[in-house]
C-alpha beads as a LAMMPS data file, in Angstrom:
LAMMPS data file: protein, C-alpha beads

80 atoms
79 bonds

1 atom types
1 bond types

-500.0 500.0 xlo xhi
-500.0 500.0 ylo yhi
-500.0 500.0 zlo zhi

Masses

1 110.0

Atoms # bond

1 1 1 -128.531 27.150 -315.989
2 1 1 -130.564 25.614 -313.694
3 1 1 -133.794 27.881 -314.277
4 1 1 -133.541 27.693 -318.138
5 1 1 -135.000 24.074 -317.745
6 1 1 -137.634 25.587 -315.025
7 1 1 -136.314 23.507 -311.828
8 1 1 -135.216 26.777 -309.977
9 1 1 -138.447 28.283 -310.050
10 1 1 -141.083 28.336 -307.605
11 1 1 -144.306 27.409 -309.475
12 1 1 -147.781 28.019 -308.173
13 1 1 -149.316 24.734 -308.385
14 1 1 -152.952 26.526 -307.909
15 1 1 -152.364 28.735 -311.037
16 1 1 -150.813 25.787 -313.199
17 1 1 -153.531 23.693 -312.529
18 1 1 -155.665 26.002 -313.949
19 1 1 -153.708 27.498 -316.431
20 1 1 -153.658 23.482 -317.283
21 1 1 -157.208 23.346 -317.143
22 1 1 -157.761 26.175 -319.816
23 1 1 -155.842 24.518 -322.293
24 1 1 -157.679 21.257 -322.203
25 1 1 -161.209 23.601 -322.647
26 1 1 -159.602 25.331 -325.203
27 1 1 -158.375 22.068 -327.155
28 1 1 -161.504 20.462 -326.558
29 1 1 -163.662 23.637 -327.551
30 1 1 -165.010 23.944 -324.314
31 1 1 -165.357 27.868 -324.220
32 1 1 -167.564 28.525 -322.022
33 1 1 -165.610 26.552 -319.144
34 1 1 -162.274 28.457 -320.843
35 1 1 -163.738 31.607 -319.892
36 1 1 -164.856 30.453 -316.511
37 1 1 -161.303 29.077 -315.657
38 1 1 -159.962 32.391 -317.432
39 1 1 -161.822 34.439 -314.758
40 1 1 -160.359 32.217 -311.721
41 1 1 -157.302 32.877 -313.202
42 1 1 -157.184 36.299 -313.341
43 1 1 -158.924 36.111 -309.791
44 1 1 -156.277 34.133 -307.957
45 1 1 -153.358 36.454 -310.127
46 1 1 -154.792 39.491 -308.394
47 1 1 -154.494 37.700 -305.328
48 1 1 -151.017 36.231 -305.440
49 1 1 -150.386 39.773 -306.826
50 1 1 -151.506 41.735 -303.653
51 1 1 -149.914 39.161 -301.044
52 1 1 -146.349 39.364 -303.148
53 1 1 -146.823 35.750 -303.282
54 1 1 -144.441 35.342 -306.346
55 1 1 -141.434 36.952 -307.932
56 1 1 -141.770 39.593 -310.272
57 1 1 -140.750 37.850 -313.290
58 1 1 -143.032 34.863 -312.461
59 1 1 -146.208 37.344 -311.967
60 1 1 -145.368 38.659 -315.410
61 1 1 -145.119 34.971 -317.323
62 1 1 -148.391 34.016 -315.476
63 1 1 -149.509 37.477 -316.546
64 1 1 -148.815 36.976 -319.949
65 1 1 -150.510 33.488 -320.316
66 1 1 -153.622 35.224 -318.823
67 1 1 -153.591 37.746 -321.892
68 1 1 -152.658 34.647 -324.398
69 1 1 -155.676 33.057 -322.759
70 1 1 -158.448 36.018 -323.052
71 1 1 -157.280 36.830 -326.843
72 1 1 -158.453 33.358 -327.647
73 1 1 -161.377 33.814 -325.972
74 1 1 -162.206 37.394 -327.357
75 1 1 -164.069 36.751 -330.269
76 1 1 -166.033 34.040 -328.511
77 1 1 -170.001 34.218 -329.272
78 1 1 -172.427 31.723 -327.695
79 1 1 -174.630 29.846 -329.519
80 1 1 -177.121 28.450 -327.983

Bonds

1 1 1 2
2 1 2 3
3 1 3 4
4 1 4 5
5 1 5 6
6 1 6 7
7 1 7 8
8 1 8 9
9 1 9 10
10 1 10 11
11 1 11 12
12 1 12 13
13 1 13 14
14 1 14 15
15 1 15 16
16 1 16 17
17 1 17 18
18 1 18 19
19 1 19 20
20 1 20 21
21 1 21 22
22 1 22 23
23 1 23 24
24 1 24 25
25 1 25 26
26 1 26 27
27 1 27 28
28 1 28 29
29 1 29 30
30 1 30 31
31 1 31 32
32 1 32 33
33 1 33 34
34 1 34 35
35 1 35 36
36 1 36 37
37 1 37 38
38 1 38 39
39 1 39 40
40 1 40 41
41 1 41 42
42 1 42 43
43 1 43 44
44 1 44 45
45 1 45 46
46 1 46 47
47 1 47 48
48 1 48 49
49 1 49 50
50 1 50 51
51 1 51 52
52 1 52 53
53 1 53 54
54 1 54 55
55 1 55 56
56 1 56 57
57 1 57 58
58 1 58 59
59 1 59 60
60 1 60 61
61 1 61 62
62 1 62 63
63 1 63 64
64 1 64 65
65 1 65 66
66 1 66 67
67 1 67 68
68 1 68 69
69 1 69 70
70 1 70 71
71 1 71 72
72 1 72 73
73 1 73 74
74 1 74 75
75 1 75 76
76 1 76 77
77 1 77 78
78 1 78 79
79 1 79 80
């Protein structure tokens, strides 16, 4: 019971700072930074990934955001 309300997890505050700062590029239209963060993300996953830094089930929900993240981002075309 404790974990459906997300208090028996252990978070990666690194990742959910970022994963925070995606959304605000992404809500503010800030794509280009988006994609930058996206890549940090995906960076510091691959780490945490090869250290065993996190459980299983929290790799895969981080994993997940990161592919909710670059579909957003897919179709993105500079303008300038």
């Amino acid at each position: 019971m404790i974990e459906m309300f997300g208090f028996g997890k252990k978070r990666d505050r690194e990742l959910d700072e970022i994963i925070s700062q995606i959304k605000v590029d992404l809500s503010n239209n800030y794509k280009d930074n988006a994609v930058e963060n996206i890549k940090k993300l995906r960076q510091l996953l691959d780490l945490r990934s090869m250290d065993g830094a996190l459980k299983p089930e929290l790799m895969d929900e981080y994993r997940n955001t990161l592919e909710g993240f670059e579909e957003d981002v897919r179709s993105f075309k500079r303008t300038y």
